[in-house]
N, C-alpha and C positions, 0 to 999 in steps of 0.2 A: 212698812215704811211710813204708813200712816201714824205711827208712833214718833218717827225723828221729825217730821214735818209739821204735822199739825195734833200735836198731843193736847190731849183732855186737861192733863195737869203735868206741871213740870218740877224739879224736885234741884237747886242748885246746894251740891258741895262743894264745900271750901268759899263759901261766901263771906264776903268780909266788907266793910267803909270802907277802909285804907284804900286813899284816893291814890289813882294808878295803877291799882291792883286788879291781877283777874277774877279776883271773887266779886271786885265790887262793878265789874261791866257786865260780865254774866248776870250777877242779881239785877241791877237795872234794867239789863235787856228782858229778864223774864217777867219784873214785874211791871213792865210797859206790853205785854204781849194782851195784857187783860185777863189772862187766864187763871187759876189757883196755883199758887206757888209756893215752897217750902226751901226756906233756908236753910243751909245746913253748916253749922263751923263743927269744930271739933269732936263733939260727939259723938259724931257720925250715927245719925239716929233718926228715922223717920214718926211722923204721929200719923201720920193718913197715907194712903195708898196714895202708889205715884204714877206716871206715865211713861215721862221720860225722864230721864236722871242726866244732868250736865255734873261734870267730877272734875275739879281742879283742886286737887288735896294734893301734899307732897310724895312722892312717887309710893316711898313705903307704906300709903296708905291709900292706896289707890287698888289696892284687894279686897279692903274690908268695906270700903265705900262700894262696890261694885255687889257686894254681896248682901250690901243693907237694902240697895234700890233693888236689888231681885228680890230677896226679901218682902218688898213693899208693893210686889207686882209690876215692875217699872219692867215693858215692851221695848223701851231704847237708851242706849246709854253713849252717852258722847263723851269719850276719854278726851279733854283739853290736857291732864298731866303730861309732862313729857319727860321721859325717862323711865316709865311705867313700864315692868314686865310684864306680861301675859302671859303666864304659866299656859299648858295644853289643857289643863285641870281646871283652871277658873275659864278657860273661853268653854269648853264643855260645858260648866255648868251656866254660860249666858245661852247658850244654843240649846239645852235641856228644860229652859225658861220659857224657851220660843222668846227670846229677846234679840236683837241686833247690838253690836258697838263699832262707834265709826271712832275710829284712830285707836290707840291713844296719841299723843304729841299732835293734836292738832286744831287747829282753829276755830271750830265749832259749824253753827249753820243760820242760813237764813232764811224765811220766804215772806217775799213782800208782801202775798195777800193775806197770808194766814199772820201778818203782823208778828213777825217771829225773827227774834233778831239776837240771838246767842253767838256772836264772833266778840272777836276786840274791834273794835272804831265802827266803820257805818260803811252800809254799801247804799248804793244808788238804786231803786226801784228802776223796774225795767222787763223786759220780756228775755231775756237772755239765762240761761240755766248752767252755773260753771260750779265743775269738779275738779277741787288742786287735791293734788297733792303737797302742795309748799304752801304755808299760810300768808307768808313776808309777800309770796309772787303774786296771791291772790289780792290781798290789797291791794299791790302798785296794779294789779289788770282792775279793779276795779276803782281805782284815780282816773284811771286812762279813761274808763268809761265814762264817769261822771263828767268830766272833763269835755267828753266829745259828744255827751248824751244824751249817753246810754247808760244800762242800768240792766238789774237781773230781777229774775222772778223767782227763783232759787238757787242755793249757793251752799256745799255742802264739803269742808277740808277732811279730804280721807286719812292724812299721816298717815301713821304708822301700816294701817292696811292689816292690821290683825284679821279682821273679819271682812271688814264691810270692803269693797274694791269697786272703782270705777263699773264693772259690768254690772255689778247688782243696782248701782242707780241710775245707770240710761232708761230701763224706763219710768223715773219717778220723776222727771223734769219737771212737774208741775204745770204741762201747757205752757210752756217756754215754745218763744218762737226758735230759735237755736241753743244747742248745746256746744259750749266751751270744753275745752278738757286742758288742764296740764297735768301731764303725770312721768312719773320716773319709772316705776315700778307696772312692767308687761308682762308677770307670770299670767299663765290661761289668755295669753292674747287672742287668743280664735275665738273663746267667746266672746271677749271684747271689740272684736273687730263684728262677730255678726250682728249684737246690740248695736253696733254705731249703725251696720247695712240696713238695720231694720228703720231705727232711724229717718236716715237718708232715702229708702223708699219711702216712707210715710210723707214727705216733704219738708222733712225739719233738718235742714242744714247740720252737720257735727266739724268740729273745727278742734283742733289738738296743737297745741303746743308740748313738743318729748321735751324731755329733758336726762343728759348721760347716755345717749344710745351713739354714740359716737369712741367711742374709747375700744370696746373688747372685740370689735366683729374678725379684725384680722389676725387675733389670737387665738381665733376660733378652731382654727387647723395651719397644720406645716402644707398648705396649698393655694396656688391662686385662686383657686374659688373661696377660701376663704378671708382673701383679702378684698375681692373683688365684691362679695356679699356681703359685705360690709354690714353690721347693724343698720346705719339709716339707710341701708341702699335697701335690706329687707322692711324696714317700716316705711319706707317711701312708698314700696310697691304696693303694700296689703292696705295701705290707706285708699292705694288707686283703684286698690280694687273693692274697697269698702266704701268708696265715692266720698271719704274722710277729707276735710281741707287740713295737709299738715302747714304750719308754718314755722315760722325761726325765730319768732319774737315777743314781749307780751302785747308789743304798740300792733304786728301783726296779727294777732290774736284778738287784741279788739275790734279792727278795722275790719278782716272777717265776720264779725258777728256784724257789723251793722247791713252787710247784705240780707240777714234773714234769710227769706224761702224766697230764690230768686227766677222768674221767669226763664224759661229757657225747652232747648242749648242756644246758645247764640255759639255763631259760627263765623258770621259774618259781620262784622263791625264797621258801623259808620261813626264816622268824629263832625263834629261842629268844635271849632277852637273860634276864640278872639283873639288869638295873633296866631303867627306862624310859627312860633317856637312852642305853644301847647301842641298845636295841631303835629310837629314833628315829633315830639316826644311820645305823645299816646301813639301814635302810630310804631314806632318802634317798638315800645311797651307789649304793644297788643299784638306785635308780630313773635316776640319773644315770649309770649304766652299762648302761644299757640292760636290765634287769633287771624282770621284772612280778614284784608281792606281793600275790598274790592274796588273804592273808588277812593280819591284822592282827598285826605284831611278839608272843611270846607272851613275854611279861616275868612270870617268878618269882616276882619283887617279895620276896628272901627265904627262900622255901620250896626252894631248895635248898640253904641254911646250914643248914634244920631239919633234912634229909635229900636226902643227896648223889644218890640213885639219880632225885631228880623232875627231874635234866636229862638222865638216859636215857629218861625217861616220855615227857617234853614233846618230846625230838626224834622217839623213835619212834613216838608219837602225831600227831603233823605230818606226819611222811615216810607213813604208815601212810592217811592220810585223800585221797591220790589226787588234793589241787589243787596238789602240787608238781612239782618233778622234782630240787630239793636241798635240802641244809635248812645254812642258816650258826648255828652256837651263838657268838652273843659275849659279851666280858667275864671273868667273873675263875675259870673254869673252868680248874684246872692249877695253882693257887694255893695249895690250901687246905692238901695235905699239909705245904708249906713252912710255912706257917706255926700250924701245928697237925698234928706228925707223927704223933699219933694217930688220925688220918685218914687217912692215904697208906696204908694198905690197901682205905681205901673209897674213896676217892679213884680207884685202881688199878683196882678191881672196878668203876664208874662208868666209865672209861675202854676199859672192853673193852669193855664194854655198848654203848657209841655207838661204837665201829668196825665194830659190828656191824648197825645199821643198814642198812639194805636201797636207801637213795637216798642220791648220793652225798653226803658230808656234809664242810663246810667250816667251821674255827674260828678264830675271832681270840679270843687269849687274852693280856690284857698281866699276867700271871703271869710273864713271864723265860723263859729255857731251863732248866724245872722238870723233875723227873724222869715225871710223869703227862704233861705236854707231848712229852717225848721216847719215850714211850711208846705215845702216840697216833699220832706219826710212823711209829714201827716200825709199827703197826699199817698203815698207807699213809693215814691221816689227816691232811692238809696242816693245819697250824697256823702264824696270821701274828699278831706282835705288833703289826698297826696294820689298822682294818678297812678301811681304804682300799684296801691293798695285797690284804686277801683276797676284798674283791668287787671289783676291778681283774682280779683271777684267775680267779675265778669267772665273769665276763664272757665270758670266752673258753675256756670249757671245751669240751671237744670239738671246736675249732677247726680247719678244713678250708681246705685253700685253694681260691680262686674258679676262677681262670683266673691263668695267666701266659704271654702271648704267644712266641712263637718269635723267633727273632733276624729282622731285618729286614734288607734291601738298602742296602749301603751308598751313599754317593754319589759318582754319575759327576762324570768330569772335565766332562762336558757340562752346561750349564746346563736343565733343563728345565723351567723357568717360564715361563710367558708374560712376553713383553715388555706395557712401558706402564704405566700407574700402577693401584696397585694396587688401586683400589675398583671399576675398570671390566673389568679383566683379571683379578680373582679370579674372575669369573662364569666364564672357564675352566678355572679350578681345580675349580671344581663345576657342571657342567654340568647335572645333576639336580635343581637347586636353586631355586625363583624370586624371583627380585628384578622389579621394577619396571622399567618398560622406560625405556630412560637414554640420553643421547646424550652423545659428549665435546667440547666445542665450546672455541676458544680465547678466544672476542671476545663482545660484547654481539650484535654482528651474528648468527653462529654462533648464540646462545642462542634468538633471536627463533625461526627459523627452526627449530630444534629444538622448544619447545615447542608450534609449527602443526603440526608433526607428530604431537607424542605428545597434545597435548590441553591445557587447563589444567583445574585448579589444576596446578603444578609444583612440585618444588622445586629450588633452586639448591644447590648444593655447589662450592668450592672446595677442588680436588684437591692430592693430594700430602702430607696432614698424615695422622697418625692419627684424632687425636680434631678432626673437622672443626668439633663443636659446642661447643668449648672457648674458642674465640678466634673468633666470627662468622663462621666459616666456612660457615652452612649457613643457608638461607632457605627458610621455609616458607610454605604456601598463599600461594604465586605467581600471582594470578585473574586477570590480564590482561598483555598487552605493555607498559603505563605503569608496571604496579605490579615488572614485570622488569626493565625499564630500571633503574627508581627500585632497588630490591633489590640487581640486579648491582653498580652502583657502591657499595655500603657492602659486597660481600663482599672481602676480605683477596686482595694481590697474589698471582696464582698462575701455576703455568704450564701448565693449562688448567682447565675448570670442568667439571660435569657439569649437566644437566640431565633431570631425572627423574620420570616419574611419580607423583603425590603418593597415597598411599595413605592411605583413612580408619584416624585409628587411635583411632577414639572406643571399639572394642569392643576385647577381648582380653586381654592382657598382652602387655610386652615382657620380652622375655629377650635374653641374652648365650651366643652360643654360639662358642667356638672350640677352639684346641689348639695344642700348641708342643713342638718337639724338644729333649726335657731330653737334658743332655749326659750324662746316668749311664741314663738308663732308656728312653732314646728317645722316643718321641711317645706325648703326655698329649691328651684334649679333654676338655673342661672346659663347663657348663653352669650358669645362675646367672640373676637376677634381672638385667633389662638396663638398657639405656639409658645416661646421663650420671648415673648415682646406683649403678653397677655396683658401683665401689669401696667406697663407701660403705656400700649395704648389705648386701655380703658375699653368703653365703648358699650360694656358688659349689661345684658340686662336681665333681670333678676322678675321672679313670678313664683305666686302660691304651689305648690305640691298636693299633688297630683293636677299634672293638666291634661287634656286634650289634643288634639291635634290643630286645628285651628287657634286654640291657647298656647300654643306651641310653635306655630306659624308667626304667632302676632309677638312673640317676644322675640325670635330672632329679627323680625321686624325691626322691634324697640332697638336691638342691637348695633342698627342702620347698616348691614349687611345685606340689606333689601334689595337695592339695584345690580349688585353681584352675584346674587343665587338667581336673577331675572336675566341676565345676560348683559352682561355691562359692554357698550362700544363693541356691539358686533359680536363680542365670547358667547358660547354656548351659554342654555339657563342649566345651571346646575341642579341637582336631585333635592329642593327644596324639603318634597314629601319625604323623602327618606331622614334625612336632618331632624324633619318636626317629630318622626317615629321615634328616634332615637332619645331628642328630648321627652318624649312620652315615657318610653321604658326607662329614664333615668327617675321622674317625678316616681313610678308604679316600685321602682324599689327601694324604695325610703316607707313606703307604703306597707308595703310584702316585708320588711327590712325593719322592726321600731327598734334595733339597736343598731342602725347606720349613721353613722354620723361626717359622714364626709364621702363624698364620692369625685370623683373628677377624671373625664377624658380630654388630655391634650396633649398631643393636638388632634381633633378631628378633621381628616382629609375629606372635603366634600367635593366632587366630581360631576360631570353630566353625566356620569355612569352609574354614580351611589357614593355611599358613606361609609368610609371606615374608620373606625378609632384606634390612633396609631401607640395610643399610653393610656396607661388607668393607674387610678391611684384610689385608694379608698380606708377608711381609720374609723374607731368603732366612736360611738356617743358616749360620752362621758360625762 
């Protein structure tokens, strides 16, 4: 990587005058780097060995330029063309070179120290390290920057992703204090997720803007676990657990990176406001971000127009009395010298005063990029023009990552699923698991005879659907042979039925438990309020594969079914441990399983006597 960042010598094709053009910002950028450079128009021809090779020739010639800079010895190659194929034959022979190439179709790179500056327009110097995927998005985040600044310390557009991909250069950031990320494209997400964990333990912040991960999750499968695991609801979760900040926006995306490596955890938030509408806002803010306020917003109301030093008082009086562990000052702090410059000494002297502060201290100040604002920066005082953005920050200060599972087995050519339909053969996908005891019968005849065995009440299921109870597929307290008979004929043509023992489910809850092989992140399971109302009423919470039992505790937690499996108003606690076991052996056969691609129990009855799964549905990976 030492080749795309800081090359010995650089080699630009398709260099041209023609103002406007990208031959002729590339050649400018290379030959402001100070380093030896070689232009290249149509020839396509080198005279001296090269380093790294930048290629913006028309797409049909974006073969032979690639094969002149190997040729020349060139260790990195930055496809700018766009429309370029990449044969499997020419990326062989870059990687037989021991060479790298980042895109084709993409914007090129920057690093401020190495004075290296290969994109179209200019970025802004800074300590920030951002990998797009989109060149158009990387500019506007880096307006925003500039703008609010900030600035990067390397900057590298992956396009197309032939080769090069976001995980190969998490660790090339250059000594950046945070890395940015926008990216579309999450093939090998686990090892992307554990570059960012790695990251994130070392203390450097990672912050991700998706982009398209919203469209395909619930066409993932014919089941509510695959609507309810949604794509962003599976990259929501593996960012949480890779301590990643995702967000929604690019103005989101900048205003993350100016926390940097933020003190923490803060847990407990104290507010200093100058009126009472910041003071109520951040407090909601901070409660909606999971944030406790233990004491009540402390609003000025004033008395720091009278005298500038009573928002050094009120912060270090707040931080100083032991129920915090941060204190946010918002409002028009960082203002006053602008517009009353016989202030901005006191203003200045006010400004050191609260960097000095003993708990970490966070400010939204919508004063602009004021000289006392830039001042509080220098000092490592993060300052954000909108409070959303700096308890968004604050939220996750000191952010660790949880767990990110290892790579997983991939899938054989052999099928190893059980045969048969899939609500009676799931039972051998989880052997540990109890269901109701069930027979598979083709005929009314078959059913009779079934139910003398297992007992009545029963119930009938016709097999072969997902959602059985969607369309009369499923009959309940079945009390006698007349009342089967009469039932069997009104359930829906199938090609065979089940019949089942009928389980009381006057006590307990139903829940939704399953899991499903996301194509970027591998296998999710997922836990949620159940039944035929899953959809409906959400709630569902989703977690890496394979977990634990405590990792498995804590997501039906997330699912806020927490105080009903605890004994809600006096109810019994219900079989919690047995629930989390269950989610356990669903994560362990996706595991045991690499060609499972859907699995789903619902509803599962959970009791203060135990757990049984009253449906199963399950579909191969595809």
């Amino acid at each position: 990587m030492r080749s795309l960042f800081a090359p010995a010598s650089i080699a630009v094709f398709g260099a041209s005058s023609r103002v406007g053009s990208w031959g002729r910002q590339l050649a400018q950028g290379a030959l402001g780097s100070g380093r030896p450079v070689q232009l290249v128009g149509r020839s396509l021809s080198l005279s001296d060995a090269v380093e790294l090779a930048v290629i913006a020739v028309p797409a049909p010639s974006f073969e032979a330029a690639v094969d002149c800079a190997l040729a020349a010895g060139a260790k990195a190659l930055i496809g700018i063309t766009a429309g370029a194929v990449v044969s499997p034959s020419l990326l062989a022979r870059v990687r037989e070179a021991g060479a790298v190439l980042l895109g084709p179709n993409c914007l090129g790179v920057f690093d401020s120290v190495e004075r290296l500056s290969l994109v179209w327009g200019s970025l802004p110097a800074g300590d920030i390290a951002l990998f797009s995927q989109s060149g158009n998005l990387a500019l506007e985040i880096g307006a925003l920057a500039g703008r609010g600044g900030l600035g990067f310390r390397r900057f590298a557009s992956l396009g197309d992703c032939v080769d090069l991909r976001a995980a190969d250069l998490l660790g090339h950031h250059g000594d950046a204090r945070v890395v940015a990320l926008y990216l579309e494209d999450f093939s090998d997400g686990r090892a992307l997720m554990a570059g960012c964990a790695s990251l994130v333990d070392s203390g450097i912040p990672v912050v991700l803007l998706a982009g398209g991960r919203s469209r395909a999750g619930a066409a993932a499968a014919g089941s509510h676990t695959g609507a309810l695991s949604s794509d962003h609801a599976v990259l929501a979760s593996v960012c949480r657990d890779a301590g990643v900040r995702l967000v929604r926006t690019p103005t989101e995306l900048v205003e993350a990176c100016r926390a940097r490596s933020l003190p923490g955890p803060v847990r407990r938030l104290g507010i200093v406001a100058d009126g009472g509408g910041h003071g109520i806002v951040a407090a909601d803010l901070a409660e909606e971000a999971g944030l406790e306020v233990p004491v009540p917003p402390v609003d000025l109301a004033g008395s720091g127009e009278k005298d500038l030093h009573n928002y050094a008082r009120a912060v270090s009086d707040l931080a100083a009395s032991g129920a915090v562990d941060g204190v946010l000052l918002t409002g028009y702090f960082g203002g006053y010298a602008t517009d009353e410059p016989t202030l901005a000494a006191t203003e200045a002297a006010v400004a050191d005063e609260l960097a000095a502060v003993r708990v970490p201290l966070f400010v939204h100040s919508f004063a602009g990029r004021s000289a006392t604002v830039e001042r509080l920066e220098r000092a490592g005082v993060p300052v954000w023009p909108a409070a959303e953005h700096a308890l968004a920050a604050v939220s996750c200060a000191g952010t660790r990552s949880r767990r990110v599972p290892g790579p997983l087995p991939r899938p054989s050519a052999v099928d190893d699923l059980p045969p048969g339909d899939a609500y009676l053969s799931g039972r051998a996908l989880l052997p540990d698991v109890e269901f109701p005891r069930a027979a598979e019968v083709r005929d009314v005849t078959g059913a009779l005879a079934a139910a003398g065995r297992i007992g009545y009440p029963v119930v009938l299921k016709a097999l072969g659907r997902a959602h059985k109870s969607d369309d009369g597929g499923v009959a309940l307290d079945v009390r006698s042979s007349a009342a089967l008979i009469a039932a069997f004929a009104n359930l829906p043509a199938a090609p065979s039925y089940a019949v089942e023992q009928q389980i009381d489910r006057s006590t307990g809850i139903e829940m939704i438990v399953g899991g499903r092989r996301d194509p970027s992140f591998g296998p999710v399971v997922l836990a949620g309020p159940g039944g035929v109302r899953a959809e409906l009423t959400g709630g569902a919470a989703v977690a890496w594969a394979p977990v634990d039992e405590p990792a498995a505790l804590a997501l039906v937690r997330a699912s806020g079914v927490g105080p009903l499996l605890d004994g809600y108003r006096g109810l019994p606690a219900l079989a919690a441990e047995g629930l989390a076991a269950l989610i356990v052996a669903v994560g362990r056969a996706f595991v045991d399983r690499p060609r499972l691609g859907v699995l789903e129990l619902n509803p599962v009855l959970v009791t203060e006597r135990g757990v049984t799964a009253l449906d199963c549905h399950w579909e191969n990976f595809s």
